[in-house]
Each structure stands twice: as structure tokens, then as C-alpha cells.
C-alpha positions as CSV (number, residue, x, y, z in Angstrom):
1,X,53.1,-131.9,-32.9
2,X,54.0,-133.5,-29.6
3,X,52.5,-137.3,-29.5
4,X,53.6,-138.7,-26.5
5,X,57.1,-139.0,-27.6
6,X,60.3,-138.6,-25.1
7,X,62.1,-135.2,-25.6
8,X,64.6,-135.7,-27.9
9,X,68.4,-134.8,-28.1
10,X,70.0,-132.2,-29.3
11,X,73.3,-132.2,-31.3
12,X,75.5,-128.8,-32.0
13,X,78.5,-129.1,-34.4
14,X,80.3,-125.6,-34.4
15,X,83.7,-124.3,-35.5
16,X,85.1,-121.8,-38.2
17,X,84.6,-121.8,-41.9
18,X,86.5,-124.6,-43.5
19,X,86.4,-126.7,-40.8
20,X,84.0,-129.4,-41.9
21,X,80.7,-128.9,-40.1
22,X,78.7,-129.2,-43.1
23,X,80.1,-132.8,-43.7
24,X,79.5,-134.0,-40.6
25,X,76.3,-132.8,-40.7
26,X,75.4,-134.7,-43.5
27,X,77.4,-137.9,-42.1
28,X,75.1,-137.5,-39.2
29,X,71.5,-137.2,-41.4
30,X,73.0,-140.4,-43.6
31,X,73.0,-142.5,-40.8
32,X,70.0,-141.7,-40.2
33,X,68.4,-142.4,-42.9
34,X,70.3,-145.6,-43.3
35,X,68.5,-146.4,-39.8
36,X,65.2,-145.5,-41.6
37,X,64.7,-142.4,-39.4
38,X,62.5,-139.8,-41.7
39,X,64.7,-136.8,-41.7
40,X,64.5,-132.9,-42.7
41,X,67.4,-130.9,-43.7
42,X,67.0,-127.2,-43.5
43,X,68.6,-124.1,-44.7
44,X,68.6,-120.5,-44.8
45,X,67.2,-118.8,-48.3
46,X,70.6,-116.8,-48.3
47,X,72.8,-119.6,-48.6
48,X,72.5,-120.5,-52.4
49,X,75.9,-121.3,-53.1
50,X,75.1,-124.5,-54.3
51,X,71.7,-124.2,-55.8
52,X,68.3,-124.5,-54.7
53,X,67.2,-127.5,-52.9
54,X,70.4,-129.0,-51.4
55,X,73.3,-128.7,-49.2
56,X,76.5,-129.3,-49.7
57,X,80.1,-128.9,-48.2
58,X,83.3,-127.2,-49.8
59,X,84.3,-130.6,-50.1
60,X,81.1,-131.4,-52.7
61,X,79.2,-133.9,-50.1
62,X,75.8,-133.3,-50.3
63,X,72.3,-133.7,-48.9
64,X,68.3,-132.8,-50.7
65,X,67.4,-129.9,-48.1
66,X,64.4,-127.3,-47.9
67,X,65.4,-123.5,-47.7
68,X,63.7,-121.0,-45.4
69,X,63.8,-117.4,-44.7
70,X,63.0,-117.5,-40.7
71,X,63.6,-120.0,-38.0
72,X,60.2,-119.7,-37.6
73,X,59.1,-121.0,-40.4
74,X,61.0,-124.5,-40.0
75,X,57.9,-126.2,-37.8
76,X,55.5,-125.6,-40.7
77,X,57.3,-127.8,-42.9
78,X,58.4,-130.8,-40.7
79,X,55.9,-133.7,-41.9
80,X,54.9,-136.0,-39.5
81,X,57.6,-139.1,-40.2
82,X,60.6,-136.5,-39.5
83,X,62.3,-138.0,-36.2
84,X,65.6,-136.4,-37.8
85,X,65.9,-132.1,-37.8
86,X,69.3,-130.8,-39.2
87,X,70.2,-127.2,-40.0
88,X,72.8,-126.4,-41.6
89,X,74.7,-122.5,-41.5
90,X,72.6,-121.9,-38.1
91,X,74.4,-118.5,-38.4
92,X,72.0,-117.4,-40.8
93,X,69.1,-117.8,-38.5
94,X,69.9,-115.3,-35.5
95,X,68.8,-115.9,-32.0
96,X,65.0,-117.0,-33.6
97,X,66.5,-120.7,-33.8
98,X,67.2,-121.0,-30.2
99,X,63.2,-121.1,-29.3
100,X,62.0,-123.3,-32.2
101,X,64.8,-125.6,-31.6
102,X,64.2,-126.0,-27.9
103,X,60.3,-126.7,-29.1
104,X,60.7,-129.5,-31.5
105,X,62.9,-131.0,-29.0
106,X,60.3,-130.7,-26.3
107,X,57.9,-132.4,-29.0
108,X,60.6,-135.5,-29.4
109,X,62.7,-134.7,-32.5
110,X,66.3,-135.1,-32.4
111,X,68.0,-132.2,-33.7
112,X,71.2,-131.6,-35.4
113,X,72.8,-127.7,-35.4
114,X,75.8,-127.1,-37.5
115,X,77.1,-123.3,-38.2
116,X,79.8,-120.9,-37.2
117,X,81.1,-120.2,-33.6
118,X,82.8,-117.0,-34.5
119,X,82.2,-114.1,-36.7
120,X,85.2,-113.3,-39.1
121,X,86.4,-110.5,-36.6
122,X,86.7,-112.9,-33.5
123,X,83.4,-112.5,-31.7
124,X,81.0,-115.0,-30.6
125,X,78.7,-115.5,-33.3
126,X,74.8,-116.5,-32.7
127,X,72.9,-118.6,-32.7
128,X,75.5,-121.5,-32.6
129,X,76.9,-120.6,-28.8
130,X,73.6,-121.1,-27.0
131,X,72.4,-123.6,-28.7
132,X,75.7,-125.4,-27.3
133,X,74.8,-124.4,-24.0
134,X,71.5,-126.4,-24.5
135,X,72.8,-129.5,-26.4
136,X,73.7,-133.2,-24.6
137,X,76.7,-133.7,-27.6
138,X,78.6,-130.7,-28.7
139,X,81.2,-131.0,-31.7
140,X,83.5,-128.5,-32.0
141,X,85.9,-128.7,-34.8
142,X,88.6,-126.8,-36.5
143,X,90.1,-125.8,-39.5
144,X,93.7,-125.7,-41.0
145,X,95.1,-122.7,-40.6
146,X,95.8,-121.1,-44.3
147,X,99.1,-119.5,-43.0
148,X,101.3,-122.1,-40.6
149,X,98.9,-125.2,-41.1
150,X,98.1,-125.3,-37.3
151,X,94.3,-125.8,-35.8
152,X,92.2,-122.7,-36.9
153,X,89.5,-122.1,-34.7
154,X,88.9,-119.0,-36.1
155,X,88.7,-117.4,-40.3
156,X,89.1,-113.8,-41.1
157,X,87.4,-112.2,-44.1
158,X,90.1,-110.8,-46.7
159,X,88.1,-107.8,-47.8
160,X,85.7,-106.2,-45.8
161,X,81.8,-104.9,-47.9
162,X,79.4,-103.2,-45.8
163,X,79.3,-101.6,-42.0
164,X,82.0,-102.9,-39.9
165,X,81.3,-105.6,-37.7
166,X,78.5,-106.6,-39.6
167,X,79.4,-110.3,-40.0
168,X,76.3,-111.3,-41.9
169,X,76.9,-108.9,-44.9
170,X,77.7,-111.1,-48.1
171,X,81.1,-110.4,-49.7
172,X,80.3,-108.6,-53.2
173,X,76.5,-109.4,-53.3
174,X,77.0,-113.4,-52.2
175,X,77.7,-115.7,-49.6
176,X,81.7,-116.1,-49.7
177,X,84.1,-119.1,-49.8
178,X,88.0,-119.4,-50.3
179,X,87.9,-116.2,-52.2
180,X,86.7,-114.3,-49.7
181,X,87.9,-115.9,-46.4
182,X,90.7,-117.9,-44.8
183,X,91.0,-120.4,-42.0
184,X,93.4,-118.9,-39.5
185,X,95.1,-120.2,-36.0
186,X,95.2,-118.2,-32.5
187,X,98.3,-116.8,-33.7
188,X,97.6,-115.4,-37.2
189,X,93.8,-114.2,-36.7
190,X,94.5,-110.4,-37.6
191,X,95.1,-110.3,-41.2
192,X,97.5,-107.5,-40.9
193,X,101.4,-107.4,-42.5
194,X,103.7,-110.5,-42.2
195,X,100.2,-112.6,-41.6
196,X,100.3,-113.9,-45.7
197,X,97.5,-111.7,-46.7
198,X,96.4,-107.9,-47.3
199,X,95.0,-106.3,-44.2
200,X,91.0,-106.2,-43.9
201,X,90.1,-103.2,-45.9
């Protein structure tokens, strides 16, 4: 893939659910393709929340995207015009995005990373840390807390489904949203009594 083209740079937006990463990651792919950059959006096959084909943020902002079962798959469908990689819900990828990503950007594509920097029980949550470790711009945003209204950096699940721990388990067979987890500040991050909402079951 690599034609003589500079290695290219490598953006990471991270943060807790709710906090806007998929929108920014579109902003970044629109402008873009305003510039008349070819671009590929990519996401895992597990996140079908909004239907096959695109991605879009709680907000309803979307983008057309391709879906993929394994990070390494994502180099087998870049076409050659793509200067532009985004991936959206990293999260979903495990540590296998860290090597392809550091490929394509050794073969000149710019890359743009958005997903979770925690799991809903406070822990770092991979892929999304290291690729920040590797990335000249990181963007690291937060959410609105669901019980004061402060920053949230972090969101807690509100019922737990499977082993515990286990942060990639879907909530009742799916991928969950505001019925499943809340945006919640340094203060109110264990959703035990007095915090608004039942304990984690």
C-alpha cells in the first residue's frame, strides 16, 4: 500500500459514553471530504444500533461507514483514493487496532480513533489508551454528569448482564444507550444509594 507517501498523522478522540466522540468524529471525516480527501469510515459488526452501513451519534449525526468483525480486516477494504481512516467505537476492536493502525500510518494515511477511555467500572479500557500514547492530537472529552451536571469523565452501567468486569458484554442481547448507562462525574461514579440510581446488580 505504501507509495512514497509521508507517514501520516494520527488523531485519538476518547472520553466516556455521552460525551460526543462520535460527532466529532464525523465533524472531522466532513471536512475532509469537503477538502476532497477520499475517506473510509469504519466500524465494528457489533455496533448495529443504527443499522447497517452507517454511523451515527446519540445526537442523530451521521456518516455512510463499512462494518468489520476484526481490526484486521480494515486494510483489505481501504481503496486506493482513501487518504482519510476513521474508526468509530475503537473499543470494540481490542488491542488488534493498535498494529494495523500504526501500519496504515506508516503507509501515509491519516487516521482518526474515536472510542471509550474507560470501561463502565472505572478501568482503562483498550484499545483507545495506547493508541493515545501514539497519536500527535489527542481529544479528550467529557460528558454531563446525569446526577449533579458536572464534567463526567466516566459512565456506569445501571444493570450489570454477564461475568463481572466483562465490559464488552452487551446489556440484554445489544449494544446499550441511555437505558442502560449514565454519564457520571469523579464524585458520583459508584452507582450505589444517594447516587440517583439503583446499585449495579
Amino acid at each position: 500500500m505504501d507509495d512514497g507517501r509521508a507517514p501520516g498523522r494520527l488523531t485519538v478522540v476518547g472520553g466516556p459514553m455521552f460525551a460526543g466522540k462520535t460527532e466529532e468524529l464525523v465533524r472531522r471525516v466532513r471536512r475532509a471530504q469537503i477538502a476532497g480527501r477520499g475517506t473510509l469510515v469504519v466500524t465494528h459488526d457489533l455496533d448495529s444500533r443504527y443499522g447497517a452501513g452507517r454511523v451515527a451519534s446519540h445526537s442523530g449525526v451521521a456518516v455512510a461507514s463499512r462494518s468489520v468483525d476484526d481490526a484486521r480486516a480494515i486494510p483489505s477494504i481501504l481503496s486506493p483514493d482513501v487518504r482519510l481512516l476513521a474508526v468509530d467505537e475503537a473499543q470494540f476492536f481490542g488491542p488488534e487496532l493498535v498494529p494495523v493502525v500504526l501500519d496504515l500510518l506508516d503507509a501515509g494515511l491519516d487516521v482518526v480513533v474515536a472510542g471509550l477511555t474507560v470501561t463502565f467500572d472505572g478501568r482503562p479500557f483498550e484499545p483507545v489508551p495506547a493508541l493515545m500514547a501514539h497519536a500527535e492530537t489527542v481529544t479528550r472529552l467529557t460528558a454531563v454528569c446525569s446526577v449533579c451536571g458536572a464534567d463526567a469523565a466516566y459512565h456506569v452501567r445501571l444493570h450489570r448482564r454477564g461475568p463481572v468486569g466483562d465490559p464488552l458484554v452487551a446489556v440484554e442481547g445489544h449494544v446499550g444507550g441511555t437505558e442502560s448507562y449514565q454519564a457520571r462525574c469523579r464524585a458520583h461514579r459508584d452507582p450505589g444509594p444517594g447516587s440517583g440510581t439503583p446499585p449495579v446488580q
